[in-house]
N, CA, C and O atoms as a Tripos MOL2 file, in Angstrom:
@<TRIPOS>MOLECULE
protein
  292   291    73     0     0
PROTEIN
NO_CHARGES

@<TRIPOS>ATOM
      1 N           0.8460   -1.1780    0.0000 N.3       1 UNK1
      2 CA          0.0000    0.0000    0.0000 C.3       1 UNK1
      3 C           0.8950    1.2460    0.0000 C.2       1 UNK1
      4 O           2.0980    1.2310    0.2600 O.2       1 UNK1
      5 N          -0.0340    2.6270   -0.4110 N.am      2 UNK2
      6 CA          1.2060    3.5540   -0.6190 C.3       2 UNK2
      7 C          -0.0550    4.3850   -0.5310 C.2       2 UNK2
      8 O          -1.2390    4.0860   -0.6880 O.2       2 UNK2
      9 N           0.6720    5.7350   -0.1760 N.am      3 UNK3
     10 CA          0.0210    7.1710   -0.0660 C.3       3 UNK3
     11 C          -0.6980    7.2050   -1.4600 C.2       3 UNK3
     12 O          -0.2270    6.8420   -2.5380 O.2       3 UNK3
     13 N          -2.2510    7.8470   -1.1390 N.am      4 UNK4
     14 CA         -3.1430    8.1840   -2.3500 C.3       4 UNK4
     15 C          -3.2470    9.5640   -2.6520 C.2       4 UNK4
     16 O          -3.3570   10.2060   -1.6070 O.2       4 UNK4
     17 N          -3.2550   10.2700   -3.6580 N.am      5 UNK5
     18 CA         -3.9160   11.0320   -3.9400 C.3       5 UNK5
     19 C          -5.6650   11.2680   -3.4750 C.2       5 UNK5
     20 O          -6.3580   10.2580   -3.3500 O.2       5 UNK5
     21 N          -6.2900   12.6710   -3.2400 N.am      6 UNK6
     22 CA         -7.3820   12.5290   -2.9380 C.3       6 UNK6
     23 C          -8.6140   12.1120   -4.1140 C.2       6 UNK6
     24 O          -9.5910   11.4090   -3.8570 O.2       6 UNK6
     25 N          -8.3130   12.7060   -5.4060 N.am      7 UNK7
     26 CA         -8.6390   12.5760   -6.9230 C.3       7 UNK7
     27 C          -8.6610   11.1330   -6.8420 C.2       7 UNK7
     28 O          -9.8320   11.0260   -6.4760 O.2       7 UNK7
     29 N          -8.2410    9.9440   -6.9100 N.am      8 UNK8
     30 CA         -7.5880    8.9510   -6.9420 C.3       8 UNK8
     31 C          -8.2620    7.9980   -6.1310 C.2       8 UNK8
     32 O          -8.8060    7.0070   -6.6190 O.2       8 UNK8
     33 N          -8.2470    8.3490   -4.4480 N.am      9 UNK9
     34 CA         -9.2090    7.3790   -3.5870 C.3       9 UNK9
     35 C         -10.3140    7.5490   -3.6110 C.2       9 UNK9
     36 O         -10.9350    6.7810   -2.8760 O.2       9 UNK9
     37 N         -11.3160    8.7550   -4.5440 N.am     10 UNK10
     38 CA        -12.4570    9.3150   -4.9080 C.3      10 UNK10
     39 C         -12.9400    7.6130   -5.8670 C.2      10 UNK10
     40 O         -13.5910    6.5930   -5.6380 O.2      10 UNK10
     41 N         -12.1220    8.2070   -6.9760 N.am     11 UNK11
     42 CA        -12.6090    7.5360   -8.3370 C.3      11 UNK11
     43 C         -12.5360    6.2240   -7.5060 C.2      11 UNK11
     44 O         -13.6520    5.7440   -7.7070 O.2      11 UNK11
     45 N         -11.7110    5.1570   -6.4900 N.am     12 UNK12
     46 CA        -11.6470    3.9070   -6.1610 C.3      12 UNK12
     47 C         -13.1840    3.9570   -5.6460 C.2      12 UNK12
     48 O         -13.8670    2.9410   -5.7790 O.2      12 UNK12
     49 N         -13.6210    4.8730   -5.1850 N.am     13 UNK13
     50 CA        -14.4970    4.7990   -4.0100 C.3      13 UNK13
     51 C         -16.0070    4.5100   -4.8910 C.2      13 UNK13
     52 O         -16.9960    3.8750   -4.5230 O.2      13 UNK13
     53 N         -15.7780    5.1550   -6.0340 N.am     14 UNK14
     54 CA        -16.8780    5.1660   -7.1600 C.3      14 UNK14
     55 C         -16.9310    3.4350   -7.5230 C.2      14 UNK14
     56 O         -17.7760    2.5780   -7.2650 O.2      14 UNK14
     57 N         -16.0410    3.4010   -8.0050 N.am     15 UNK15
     58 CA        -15.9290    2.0100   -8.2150 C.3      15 UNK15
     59 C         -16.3360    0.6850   -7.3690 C.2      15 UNK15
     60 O         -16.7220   -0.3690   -7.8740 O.2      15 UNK15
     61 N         -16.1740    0.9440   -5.9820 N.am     16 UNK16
     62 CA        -16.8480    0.2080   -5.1110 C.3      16 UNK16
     63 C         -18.1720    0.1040   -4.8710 C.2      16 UNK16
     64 O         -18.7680   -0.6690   -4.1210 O.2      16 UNK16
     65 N         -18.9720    1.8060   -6.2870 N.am     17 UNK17
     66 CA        -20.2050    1.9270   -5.4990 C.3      17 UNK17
     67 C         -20.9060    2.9240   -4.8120 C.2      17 UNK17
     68 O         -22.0930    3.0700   -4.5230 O.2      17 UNK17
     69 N         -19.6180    3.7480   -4.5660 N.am     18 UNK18
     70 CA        -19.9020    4.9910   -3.7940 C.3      18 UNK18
     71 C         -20.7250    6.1270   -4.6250 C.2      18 UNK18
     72 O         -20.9330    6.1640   -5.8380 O.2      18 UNK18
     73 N         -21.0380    6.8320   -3.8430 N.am     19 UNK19
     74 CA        -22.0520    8.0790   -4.6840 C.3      19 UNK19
     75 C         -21.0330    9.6410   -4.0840 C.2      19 UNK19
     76 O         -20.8790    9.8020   -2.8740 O.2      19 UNK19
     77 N         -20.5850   10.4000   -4.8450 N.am     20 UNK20
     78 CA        -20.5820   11.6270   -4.5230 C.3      20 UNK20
     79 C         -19.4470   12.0480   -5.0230 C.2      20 UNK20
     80 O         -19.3840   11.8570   -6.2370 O.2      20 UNK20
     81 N         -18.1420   12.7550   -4.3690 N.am     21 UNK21
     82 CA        -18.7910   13.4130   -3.1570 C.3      21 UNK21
     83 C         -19.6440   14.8060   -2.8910 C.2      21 UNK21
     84 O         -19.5180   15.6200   -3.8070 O.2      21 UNK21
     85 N         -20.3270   15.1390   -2.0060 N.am     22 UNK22
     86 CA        -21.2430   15.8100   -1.3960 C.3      22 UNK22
     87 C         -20.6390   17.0130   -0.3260 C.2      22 UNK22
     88 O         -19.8170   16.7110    0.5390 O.2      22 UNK22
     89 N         -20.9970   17.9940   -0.4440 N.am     23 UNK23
     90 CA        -20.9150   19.0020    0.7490 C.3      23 UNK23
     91 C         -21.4720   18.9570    2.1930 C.2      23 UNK23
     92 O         -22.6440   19.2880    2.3780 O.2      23 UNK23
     93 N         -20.8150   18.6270    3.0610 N.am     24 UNK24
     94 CA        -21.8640   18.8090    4.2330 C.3      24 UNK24
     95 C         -20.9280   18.6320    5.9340 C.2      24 UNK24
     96 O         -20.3730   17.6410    6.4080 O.2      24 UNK24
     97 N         -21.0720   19.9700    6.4620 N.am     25 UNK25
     98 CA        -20.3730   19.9280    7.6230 C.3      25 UNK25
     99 C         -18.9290   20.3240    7.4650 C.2      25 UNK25
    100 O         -18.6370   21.2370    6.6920 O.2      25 UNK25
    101 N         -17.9910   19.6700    8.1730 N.am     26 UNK26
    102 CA        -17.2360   19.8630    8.0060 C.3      26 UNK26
    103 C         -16.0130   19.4060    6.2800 C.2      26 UNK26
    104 O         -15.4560   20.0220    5.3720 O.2      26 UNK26
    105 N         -16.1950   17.9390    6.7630 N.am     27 UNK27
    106 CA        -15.6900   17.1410    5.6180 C.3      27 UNK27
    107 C         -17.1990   16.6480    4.4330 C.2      27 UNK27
    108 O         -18.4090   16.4950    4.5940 O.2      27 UNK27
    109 N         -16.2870   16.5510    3.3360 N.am     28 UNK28
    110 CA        -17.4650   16.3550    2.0980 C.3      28 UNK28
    111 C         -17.5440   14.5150    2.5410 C.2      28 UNK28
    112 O         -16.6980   13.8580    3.1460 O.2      28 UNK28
    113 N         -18.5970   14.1620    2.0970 N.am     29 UNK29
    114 CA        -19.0260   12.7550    2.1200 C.3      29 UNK29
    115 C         -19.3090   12.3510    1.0990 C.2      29 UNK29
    116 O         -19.7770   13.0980    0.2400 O.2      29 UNK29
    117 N         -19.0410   10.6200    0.8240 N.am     30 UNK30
    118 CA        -19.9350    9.8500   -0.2330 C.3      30 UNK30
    119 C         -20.8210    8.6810    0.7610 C.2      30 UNK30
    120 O         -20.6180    8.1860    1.8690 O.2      30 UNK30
    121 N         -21.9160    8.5460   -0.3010 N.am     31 UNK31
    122 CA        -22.8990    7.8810    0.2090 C.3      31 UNK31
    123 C         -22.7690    6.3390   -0.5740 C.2      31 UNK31
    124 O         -22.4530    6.2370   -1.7590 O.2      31 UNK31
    125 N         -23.1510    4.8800    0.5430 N.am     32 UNK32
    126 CA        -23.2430    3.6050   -0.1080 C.3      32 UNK32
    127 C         -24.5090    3.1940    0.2670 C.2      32 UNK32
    128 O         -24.6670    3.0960    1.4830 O.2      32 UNK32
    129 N         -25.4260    2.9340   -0.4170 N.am     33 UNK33
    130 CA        -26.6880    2.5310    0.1370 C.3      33 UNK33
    131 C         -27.0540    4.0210    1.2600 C.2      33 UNK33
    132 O         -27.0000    5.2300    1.0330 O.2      33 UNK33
    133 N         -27.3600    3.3660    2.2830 N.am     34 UNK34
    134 CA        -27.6850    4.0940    3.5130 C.3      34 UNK34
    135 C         -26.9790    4.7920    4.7030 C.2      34 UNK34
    136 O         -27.4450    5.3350    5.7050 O.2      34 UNK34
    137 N         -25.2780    4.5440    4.1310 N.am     35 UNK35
    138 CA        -24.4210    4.6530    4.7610 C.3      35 UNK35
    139 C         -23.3560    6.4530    4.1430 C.2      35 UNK35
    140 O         -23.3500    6.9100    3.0000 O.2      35 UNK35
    141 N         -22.7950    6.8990    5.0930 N.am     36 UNK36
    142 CA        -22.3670    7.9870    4.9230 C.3      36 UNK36
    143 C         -20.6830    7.8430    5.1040 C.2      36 UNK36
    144 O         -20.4410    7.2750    6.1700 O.2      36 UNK36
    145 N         -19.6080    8.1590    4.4450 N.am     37 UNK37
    146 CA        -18.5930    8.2190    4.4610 C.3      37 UNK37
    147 C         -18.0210    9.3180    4.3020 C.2      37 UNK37
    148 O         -18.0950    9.8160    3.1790 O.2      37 UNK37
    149 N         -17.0920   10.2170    5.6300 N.am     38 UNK38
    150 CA        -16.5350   11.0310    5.6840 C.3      38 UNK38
    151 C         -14.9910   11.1970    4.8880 C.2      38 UNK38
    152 O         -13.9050   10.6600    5.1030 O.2      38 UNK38
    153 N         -15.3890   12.0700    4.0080 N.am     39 UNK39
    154 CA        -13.9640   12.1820    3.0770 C.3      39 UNK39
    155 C         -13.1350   13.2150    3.5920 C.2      39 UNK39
    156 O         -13.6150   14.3480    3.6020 O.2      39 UNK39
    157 N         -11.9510   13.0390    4.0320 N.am     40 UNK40
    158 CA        -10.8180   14.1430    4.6250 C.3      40 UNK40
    159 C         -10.4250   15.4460    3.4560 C.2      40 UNK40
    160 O         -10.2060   15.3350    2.2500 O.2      40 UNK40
    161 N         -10.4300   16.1730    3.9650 N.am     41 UNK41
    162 CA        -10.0490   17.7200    2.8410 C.3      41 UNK41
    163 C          -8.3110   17.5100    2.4770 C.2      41 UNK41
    164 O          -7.8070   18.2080    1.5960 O.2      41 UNK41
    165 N          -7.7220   16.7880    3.0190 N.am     42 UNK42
    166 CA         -6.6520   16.6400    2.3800 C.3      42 UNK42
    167 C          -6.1820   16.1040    1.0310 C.2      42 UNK42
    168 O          -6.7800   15.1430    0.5490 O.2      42 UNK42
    169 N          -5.0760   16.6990    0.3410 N.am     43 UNK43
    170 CA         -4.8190   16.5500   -1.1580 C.3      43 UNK43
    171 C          -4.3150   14.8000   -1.2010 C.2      43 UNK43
    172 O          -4.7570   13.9880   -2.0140 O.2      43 UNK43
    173 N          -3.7090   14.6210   -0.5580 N.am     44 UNK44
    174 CA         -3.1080   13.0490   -0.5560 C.3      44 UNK44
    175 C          -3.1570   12.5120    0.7390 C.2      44 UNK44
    176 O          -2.4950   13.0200    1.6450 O.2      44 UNK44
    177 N          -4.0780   11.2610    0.9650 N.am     45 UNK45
    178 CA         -3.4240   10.2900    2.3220 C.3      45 UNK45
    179 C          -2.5850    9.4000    2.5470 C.2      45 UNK45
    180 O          -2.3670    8.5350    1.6990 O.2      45 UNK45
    181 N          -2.0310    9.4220    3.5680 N.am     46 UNK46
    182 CA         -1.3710    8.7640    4.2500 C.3      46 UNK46
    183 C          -1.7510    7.7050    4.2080 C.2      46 UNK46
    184 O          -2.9380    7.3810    4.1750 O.2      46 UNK46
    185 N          -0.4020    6.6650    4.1990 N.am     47 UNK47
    186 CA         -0.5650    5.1380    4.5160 C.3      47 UNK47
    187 C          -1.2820    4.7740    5.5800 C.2      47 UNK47
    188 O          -2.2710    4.0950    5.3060 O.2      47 UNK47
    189 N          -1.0880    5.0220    6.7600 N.am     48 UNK48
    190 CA         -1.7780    5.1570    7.9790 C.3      48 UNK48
    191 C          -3.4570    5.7420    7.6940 C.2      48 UNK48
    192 O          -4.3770    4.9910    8.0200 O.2      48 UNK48
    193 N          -3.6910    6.7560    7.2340 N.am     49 UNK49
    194 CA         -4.9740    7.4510    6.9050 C.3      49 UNK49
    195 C          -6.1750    6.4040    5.8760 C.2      49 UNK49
    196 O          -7.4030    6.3610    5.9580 O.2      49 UNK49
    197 N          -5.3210    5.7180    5.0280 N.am     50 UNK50
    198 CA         -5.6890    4.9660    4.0840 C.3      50 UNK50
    199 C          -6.2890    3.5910    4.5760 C.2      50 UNK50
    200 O          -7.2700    3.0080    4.1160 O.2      50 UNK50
    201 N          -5.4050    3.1790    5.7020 N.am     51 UNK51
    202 CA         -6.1160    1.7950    6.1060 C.3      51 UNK51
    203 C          -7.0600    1.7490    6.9730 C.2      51 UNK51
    204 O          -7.8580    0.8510    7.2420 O.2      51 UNK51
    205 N          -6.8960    2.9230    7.4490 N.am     52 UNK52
    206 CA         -7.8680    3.1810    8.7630 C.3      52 UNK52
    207 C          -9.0320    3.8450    8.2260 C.2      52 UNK52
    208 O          -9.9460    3.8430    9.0510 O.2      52 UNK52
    209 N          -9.3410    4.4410    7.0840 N.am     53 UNK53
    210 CA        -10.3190    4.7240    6.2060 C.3      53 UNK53
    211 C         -10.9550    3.4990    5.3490 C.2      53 UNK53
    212 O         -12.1080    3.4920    4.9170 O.2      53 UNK53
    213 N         -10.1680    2.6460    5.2100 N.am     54 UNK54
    214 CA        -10.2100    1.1900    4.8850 C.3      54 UNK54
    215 C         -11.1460    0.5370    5.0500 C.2      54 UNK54
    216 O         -12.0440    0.1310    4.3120 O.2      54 UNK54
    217 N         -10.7740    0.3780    6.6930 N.am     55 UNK55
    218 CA        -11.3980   -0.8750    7.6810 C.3      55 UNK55
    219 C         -12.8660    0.1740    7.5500 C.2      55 UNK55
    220 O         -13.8540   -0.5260    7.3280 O.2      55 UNK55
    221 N         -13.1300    1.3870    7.6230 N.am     56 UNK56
    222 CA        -14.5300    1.6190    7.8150 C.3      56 UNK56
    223 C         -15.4140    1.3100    6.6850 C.2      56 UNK56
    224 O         -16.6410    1.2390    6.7510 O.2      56 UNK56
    225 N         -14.5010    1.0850    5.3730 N.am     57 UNK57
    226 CA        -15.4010    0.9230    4.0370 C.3      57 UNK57
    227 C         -15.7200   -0.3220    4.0410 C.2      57 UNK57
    228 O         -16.9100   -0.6000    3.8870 O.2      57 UNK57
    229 N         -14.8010   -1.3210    4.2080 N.am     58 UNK58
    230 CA        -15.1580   -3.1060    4.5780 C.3      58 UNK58
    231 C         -15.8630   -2.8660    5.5330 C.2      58 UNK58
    232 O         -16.9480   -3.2200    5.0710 O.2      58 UNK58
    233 N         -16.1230   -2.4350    6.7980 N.am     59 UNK59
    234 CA        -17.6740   -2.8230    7.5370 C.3      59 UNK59
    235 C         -18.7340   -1.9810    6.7800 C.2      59 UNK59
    236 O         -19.8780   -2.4160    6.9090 O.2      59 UNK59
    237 N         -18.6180   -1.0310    6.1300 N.am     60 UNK60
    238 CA        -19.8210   -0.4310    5.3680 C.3      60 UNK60
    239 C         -20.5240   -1.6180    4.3310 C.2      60 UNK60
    240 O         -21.6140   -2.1620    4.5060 O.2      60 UNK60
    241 N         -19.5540   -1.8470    3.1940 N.am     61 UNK61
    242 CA        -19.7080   -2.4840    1.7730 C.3      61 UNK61
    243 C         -19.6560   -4.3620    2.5830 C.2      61 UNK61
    244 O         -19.6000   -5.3080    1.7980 O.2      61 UNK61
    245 N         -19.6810   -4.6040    3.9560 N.am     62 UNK62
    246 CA        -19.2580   -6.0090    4.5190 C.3      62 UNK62
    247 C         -18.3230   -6.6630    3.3790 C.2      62 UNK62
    248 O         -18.8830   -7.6050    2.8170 O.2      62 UNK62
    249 N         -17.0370   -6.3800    2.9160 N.am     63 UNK63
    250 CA        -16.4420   -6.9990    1.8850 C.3      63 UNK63
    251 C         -15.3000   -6.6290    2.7120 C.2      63 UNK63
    252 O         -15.4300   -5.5130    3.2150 O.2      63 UNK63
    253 N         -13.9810   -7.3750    3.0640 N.am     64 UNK64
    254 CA        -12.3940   -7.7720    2.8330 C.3      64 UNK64
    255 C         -11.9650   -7.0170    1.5760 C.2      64 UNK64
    256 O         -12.2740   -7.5320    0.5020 O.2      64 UNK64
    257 N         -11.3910   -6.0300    1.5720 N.am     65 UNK65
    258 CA        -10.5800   -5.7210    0.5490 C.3      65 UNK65
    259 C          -8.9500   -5.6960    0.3970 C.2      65 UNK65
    260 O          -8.2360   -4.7470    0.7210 O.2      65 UNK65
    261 N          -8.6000   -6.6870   -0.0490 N.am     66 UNK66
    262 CA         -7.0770   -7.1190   -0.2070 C.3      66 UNK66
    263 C          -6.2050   -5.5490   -0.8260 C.2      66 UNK66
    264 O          -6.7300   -4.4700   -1.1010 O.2      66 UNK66
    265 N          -4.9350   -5.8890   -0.8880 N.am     67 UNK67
    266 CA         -4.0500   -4.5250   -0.9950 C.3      67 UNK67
    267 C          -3.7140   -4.4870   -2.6030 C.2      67 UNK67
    268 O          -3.4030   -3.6950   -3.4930 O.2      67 UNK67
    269 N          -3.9470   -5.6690   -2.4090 N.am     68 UNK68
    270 CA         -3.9990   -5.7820   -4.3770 C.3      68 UNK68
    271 C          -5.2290   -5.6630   -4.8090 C.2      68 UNK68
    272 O          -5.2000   -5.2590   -5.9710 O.2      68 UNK68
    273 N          -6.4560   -5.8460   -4.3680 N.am     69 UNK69
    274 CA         -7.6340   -5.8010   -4.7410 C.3      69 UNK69
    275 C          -7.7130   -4.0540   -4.6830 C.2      69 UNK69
    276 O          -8.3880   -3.5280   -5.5670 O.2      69 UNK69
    277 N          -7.2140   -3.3890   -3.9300 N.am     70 UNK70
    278 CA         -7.1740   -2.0120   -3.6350 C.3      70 UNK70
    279 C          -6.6910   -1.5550   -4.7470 C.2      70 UNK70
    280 O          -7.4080   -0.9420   -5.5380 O.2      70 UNK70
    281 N          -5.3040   -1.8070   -4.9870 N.am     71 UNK71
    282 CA         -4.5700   -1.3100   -5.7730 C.3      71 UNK71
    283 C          -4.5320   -1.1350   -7.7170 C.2      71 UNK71
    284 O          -3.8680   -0.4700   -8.5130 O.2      71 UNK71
    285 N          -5.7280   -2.2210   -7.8160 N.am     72 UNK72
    286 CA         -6.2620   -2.3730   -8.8700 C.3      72 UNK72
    287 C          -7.8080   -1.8480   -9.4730 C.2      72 UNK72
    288 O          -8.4090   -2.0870  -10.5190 O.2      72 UNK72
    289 N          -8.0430   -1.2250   -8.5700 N.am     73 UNK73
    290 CA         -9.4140   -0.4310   -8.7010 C.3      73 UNK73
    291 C          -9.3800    0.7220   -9.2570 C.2      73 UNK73
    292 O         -10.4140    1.3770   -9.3830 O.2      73 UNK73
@<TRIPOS>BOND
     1     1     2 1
     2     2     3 1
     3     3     4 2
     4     3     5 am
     5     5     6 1
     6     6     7 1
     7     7     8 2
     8     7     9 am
     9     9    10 1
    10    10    11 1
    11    11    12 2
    12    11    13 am
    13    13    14 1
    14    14    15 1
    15    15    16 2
    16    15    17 am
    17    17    18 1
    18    18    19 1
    19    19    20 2
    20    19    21 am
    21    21    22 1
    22    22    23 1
    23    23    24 2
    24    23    25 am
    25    25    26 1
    26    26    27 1
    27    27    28 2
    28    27    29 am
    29    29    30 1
    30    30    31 1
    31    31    32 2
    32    31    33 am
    33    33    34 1
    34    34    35 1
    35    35    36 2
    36    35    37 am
    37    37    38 1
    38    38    39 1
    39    39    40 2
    40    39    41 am
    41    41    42 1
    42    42    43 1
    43    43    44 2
    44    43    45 am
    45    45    46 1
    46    46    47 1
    47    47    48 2
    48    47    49 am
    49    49    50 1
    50    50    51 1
    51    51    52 2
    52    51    53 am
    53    53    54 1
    54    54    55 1
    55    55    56 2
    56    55    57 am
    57    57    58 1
    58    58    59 1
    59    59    60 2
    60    59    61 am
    61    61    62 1
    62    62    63 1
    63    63    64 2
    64    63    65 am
    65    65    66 1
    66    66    67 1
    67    67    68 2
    68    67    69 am
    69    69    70 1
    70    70    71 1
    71    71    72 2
    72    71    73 am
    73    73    74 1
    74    74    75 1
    75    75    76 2
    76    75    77 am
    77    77    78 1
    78    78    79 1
    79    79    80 2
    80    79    81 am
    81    81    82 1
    82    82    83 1
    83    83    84 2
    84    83    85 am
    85    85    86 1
    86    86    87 1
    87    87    88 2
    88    87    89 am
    89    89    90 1
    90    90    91 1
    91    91    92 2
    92    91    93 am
    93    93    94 1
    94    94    95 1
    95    95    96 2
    96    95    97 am
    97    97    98 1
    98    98    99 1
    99    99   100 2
   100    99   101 am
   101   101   102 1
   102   102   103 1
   103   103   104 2
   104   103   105 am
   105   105   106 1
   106   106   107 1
   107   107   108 2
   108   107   109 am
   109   109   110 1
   110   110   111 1
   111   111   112 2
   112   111   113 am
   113   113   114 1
   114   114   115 1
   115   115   116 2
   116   115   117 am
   117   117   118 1
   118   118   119 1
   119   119   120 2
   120   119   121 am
   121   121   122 1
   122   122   123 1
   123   123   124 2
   124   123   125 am
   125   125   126 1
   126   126   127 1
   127   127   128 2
   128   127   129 am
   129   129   130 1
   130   130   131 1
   131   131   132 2
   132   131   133 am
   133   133   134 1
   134   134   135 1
   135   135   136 2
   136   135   137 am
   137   137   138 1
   138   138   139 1
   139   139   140 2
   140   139   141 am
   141   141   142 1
   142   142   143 1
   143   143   144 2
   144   143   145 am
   145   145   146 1
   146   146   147 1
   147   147   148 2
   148   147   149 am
   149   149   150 1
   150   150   151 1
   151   151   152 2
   152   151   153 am
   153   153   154 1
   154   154   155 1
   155   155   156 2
   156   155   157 am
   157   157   158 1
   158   158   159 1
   159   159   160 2
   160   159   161 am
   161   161   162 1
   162   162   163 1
   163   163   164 2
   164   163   165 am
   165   165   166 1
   166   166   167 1
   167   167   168 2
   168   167   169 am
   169   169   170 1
   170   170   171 1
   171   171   172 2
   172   171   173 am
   173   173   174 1
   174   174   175 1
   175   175   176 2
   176   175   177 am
   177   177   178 1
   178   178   179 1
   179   179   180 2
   180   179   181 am
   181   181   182 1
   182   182   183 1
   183   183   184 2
   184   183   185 am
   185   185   186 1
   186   186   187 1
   187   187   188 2
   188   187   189 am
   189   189   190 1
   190   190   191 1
   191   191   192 2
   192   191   193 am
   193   193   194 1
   194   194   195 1
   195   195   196 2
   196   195   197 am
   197   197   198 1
   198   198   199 1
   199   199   200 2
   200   199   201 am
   201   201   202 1
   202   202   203 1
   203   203   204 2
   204   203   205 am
   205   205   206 1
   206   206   207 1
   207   207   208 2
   208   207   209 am
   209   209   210 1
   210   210   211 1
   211   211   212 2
   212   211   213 am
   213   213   214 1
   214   214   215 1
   215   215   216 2
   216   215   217 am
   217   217   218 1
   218   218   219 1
   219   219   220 2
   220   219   221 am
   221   221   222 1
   222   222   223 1
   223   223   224 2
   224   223   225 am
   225   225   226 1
   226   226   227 1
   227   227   228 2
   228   227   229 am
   229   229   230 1
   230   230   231 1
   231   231   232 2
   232   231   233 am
   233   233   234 1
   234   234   235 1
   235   235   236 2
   236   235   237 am
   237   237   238 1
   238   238   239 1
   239   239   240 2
   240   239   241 am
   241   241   242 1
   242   242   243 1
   243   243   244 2
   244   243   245 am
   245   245   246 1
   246   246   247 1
   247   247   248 2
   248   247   249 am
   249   249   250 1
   250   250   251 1
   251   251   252 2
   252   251   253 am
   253   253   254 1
   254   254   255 1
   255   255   256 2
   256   255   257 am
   257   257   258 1
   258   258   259 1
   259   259   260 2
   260   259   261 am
   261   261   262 1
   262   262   263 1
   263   263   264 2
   264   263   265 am
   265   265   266 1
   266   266   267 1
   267   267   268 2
   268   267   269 am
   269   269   270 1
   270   270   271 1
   271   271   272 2
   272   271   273 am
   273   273   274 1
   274   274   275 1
   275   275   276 2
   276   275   277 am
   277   277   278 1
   278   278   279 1
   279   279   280 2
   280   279   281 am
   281   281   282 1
   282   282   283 1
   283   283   284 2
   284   283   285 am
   285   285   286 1
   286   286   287 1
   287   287   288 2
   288   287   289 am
   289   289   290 1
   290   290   291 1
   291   291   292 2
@<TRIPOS>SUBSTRUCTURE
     1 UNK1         2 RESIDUE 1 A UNK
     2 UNK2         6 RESIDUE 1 A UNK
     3 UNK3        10 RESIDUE 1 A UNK
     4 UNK4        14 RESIDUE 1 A UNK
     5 UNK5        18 RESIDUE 1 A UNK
     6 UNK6        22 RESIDUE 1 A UNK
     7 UNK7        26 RESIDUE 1 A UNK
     8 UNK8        30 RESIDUE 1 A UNK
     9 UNK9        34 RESIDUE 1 A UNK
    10 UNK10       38 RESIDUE 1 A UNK
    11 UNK11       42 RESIDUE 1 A UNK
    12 UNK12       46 RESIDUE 1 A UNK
    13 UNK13       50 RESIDUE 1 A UNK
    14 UNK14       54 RESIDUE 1 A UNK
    15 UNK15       58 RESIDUE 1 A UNK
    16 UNK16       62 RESIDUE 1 A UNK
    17 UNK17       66 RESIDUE 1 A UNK
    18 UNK18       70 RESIDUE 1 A UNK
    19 UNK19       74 RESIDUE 1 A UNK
    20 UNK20       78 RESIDUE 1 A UNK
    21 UNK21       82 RESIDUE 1 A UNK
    22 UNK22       86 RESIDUE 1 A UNK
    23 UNK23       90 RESIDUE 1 A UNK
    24 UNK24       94 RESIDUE 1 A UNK
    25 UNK25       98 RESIDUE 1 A UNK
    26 UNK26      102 RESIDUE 1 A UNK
    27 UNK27      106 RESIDUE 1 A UNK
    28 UNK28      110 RESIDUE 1 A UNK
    29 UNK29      114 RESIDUE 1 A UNK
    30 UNK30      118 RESIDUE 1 A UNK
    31 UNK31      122 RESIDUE 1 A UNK
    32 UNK32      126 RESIDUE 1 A UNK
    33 UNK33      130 RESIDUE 1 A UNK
    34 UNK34      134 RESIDUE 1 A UNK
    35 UNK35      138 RESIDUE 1 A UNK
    36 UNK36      142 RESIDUE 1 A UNK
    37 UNK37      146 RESIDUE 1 A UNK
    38 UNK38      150 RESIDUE 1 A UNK
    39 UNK39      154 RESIDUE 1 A UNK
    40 UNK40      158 RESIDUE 1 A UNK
    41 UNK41      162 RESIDUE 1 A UNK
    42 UNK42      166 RESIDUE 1 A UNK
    43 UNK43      170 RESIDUE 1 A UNK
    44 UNK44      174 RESIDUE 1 A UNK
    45 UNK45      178 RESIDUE 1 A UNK
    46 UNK46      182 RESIDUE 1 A UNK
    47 UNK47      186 RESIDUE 1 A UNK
    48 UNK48      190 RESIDUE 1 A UNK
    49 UNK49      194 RESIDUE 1 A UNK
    50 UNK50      198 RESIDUE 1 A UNK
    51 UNK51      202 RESIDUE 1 A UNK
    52 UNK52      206 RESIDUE 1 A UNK
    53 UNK53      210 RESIDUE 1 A UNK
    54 UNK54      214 RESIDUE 1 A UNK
    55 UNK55      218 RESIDUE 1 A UNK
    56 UNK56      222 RESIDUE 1 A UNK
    57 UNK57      226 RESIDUE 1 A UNK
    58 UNK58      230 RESIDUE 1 A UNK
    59 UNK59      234 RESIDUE 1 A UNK
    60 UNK60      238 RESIDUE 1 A UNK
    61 UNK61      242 RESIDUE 1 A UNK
    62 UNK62      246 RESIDUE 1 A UNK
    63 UNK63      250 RESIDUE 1 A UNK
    64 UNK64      254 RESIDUE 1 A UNK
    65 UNK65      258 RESIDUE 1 A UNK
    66 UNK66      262 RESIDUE 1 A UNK
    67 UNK67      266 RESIDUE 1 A UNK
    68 UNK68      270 RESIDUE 1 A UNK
    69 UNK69      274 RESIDUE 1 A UNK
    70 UNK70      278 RESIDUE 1 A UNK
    71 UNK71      282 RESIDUE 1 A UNK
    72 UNK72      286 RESIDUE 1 A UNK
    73 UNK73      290 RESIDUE 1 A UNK
């Protein structure tokens, strides 16, 4: 795994399904079904930022997403 661009973990996020992103509050969000995902205003994340943004999309989407499965989206 490696630092993302924000452009970049957007379009992955589409691909999984995601809807947006959206204005609201502080950070912009995308929506999965019924579920709300807070997107960080930063230009690129962190390795650290990335997995831990991760683990909340696998309990959203209930799917395991491998680092190669990531990396190919």
């Amino acid at each position: 795994m490696k630092p993302i661009k924000r452009r970049d973990f957007i379009t992955k996020l589409r691909k999984l399904g995601f809807i947006g992103p959206f204005s609201g509050g502080k950070h912009q969000f995308m929506i999965y079904k019924n579920y709300r995902l807070a997107i960080p205003s930063n230009k690129e994340y962190s390795i650290p930022q990335v997995k831990c943004i991760l683990k909340e999309i696998e309990r959203i989407i209930d799917k395991k997403i491998s680092d190669k499965e990531w990396e190919n989206l």
